[in-house]
C-alpha positions in Angstrom: 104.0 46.9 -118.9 106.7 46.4 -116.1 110.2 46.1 -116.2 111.7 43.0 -115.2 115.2 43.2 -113.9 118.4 41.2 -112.6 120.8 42.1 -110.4 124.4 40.8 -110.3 126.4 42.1 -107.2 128.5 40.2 -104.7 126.7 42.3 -101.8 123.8 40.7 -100.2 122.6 44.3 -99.2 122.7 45.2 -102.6 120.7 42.6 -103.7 118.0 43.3 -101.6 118.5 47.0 -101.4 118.2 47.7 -105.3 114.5 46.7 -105.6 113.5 48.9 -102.4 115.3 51.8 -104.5 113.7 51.1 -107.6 110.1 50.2 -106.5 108.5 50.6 -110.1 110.8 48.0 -111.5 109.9 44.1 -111.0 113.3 42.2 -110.4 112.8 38.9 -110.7 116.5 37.0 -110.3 119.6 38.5 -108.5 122.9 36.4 -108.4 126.2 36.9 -106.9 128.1 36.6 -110.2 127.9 36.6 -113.8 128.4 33.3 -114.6 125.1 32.8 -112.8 123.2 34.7 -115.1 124.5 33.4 -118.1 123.5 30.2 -116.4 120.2 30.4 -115.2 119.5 33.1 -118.4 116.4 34.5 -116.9 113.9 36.7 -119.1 114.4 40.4 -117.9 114.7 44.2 -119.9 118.0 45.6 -118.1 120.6 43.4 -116.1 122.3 46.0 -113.2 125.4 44.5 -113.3 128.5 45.1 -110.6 132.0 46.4 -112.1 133.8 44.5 -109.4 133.3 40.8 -108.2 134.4 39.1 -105.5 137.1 37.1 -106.0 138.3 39.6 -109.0 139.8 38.3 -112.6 143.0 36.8 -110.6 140.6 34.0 -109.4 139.0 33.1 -112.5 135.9 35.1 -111.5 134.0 36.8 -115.0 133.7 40.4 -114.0 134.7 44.5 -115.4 134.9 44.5 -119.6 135.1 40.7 -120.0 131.7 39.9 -117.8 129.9 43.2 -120.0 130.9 41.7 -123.4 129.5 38.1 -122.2 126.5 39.1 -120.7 125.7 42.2 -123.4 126.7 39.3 -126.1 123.5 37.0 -124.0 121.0 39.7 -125.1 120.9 41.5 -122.6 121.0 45.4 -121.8 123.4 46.4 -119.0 123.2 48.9 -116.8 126.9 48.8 -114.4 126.0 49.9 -111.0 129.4 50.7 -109.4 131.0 52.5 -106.7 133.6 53.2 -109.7 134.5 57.1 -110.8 137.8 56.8 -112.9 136.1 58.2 -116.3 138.4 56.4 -118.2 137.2 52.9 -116.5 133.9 53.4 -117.1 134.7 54.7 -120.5 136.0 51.1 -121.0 132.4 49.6 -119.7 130.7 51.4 -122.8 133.4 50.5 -125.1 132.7 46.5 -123.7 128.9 47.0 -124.3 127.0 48.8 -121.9 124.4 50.9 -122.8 124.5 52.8 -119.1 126.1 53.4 -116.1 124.7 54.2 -112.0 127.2 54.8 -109.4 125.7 53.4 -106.1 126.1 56.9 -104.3 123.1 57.7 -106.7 119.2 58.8 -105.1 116.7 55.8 -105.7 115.1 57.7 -108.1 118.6 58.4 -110.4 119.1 54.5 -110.3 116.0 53.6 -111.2 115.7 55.9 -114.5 119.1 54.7 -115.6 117.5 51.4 -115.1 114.5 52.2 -117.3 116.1 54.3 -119.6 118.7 51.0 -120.5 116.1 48.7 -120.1 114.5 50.9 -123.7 117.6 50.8 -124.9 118.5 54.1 -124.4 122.0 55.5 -123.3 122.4 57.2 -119.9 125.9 58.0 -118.7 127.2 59.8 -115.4 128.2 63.4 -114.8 132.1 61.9 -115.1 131.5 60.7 -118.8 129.2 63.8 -119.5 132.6 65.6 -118.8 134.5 63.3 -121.1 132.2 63.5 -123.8 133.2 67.3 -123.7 136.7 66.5 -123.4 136.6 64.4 -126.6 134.5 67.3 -128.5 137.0 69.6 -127.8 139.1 67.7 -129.5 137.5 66.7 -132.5 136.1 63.2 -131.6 132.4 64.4 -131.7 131.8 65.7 -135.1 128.3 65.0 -135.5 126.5 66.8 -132.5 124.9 70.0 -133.4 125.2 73.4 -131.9 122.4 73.0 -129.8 123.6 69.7 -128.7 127.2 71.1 -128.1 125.4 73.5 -125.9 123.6 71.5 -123.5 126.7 69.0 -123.2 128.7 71.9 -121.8 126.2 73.0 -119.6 125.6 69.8 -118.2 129.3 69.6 -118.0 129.6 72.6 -116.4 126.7 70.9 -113.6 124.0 73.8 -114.8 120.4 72.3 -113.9 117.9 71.6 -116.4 115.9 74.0 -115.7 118.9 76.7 -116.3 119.4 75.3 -119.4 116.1 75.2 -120.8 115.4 78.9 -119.6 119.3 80.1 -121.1 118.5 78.2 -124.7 114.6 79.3 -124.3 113.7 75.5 -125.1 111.6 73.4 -122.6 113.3 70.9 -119.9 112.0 68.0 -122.3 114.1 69.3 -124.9 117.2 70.2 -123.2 117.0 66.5 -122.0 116.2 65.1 -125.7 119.6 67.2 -126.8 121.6 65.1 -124.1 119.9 61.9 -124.5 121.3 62.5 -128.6 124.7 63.3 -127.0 125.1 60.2 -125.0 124.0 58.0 -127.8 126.3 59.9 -130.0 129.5 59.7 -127.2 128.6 55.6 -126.9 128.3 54.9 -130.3 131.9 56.8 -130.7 133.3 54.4 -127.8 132.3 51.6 -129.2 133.0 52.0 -133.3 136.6 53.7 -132.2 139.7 52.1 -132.0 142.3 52.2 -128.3 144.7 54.5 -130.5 141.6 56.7 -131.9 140.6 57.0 -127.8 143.7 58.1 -126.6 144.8 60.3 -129.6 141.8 62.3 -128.7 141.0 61.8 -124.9 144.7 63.6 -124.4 146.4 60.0 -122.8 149.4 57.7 -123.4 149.5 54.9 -125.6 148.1 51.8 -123.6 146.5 53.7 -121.2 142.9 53.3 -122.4 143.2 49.1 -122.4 139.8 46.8 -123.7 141.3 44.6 -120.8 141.6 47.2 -118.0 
């Protein structure tokens, strides 16, 4: 069965650009902002949805945390495809509701499993948050991951391939990759359920700095 998708970006070239990336995904609406989608509410698996909207909060334009609460609140699975890397920012789009995140800089073929890995429901997060998710077991916020978990997040951290991995922990690439998709659910689930002062107590910044609202 395909995956139907929608796409909500201010960028014309992203609009049509997207579906030439991710060829094995049907995308059947695209609109320029969010409010159109909650509008038109078209029937898709995964919305790839823009961190940054024309216009910008300022103007009254739905976008960042609010727009991932509203349209993850719809039904919908989002996927933010950003140009964004501040860890803590896109920390924030978990904490609002997204199940995953693709930076635009990503191949066609990154961008399009993110796409179908949200579009099951599944967590998939960027090399940035793989290193936060360390950061916060360091320091206690991770409790649950087992050792062999703990192991392939700092490997990952570290930017070891797959295939390093697999060969080091003598488990297959398919396993290595099941250990990390557990992580990410794991690190999500801890975003979300956590409060600001839980987050920063453990992420190693200042009271305020880790904002719903940000």
């Amino acid at each position: 069965m395909s995956i139907r998708a929608a796409i909500v970006d201010d960028s014309t070239a992203v609009r049509l650009g997207l579906p030439l990336m991710a060829p094995d995904i049907e995308f059947v609406a695209a609109y320029a902002t969010a409010e159109e989608l909650l509008l038109h509410r078209p029937e898709v698996d995964v919305v790839a949805l823009d961190l940054k909207l024309r216009g910008g909060a300022a103007q009254g334009v739905l976008q960042g945390p609010a727009a991932i609460r509203q349209v993850a609140d719809a039904g919908y699975r989002v996927c933010i495809y950003t140009d964004e890397r501040r860890r803590f920012v896109l920390a924030t789009c978990l904490r609002a509701g997204a199940l995953g995140i693709a930076h635009k800089s990503d191949s066609g073929p990154s961008t399009q499993a993110a796409l179908v890995a949200v579009s099951r429901g599944k967590n998939t997060v960027t090399q940035s948050l793989i290193g936060l998710a360390e950061l916060l077991d360091r320091r206690g916020g991770l409790p649950s991951l087992t050792e062999r978990q703990r192991a392939v997040l700092r490997a990952r951290a570290r930017g070891e391939r797959w295939a390093d991995i697999a060969h080091r922990l003598h488990i297959t690439e398919g396993v290595a990759r099941e250990h990390m998709a557990a992580v990410n659910a794991k690190f999500t689930r801890y975003l979300v359920d956590a409060t600001a002062a839980d987050l920063e107590h453990h992420l190693g910044v200042g009271p305020g700095d880790l904002l719903d609202d940000e």
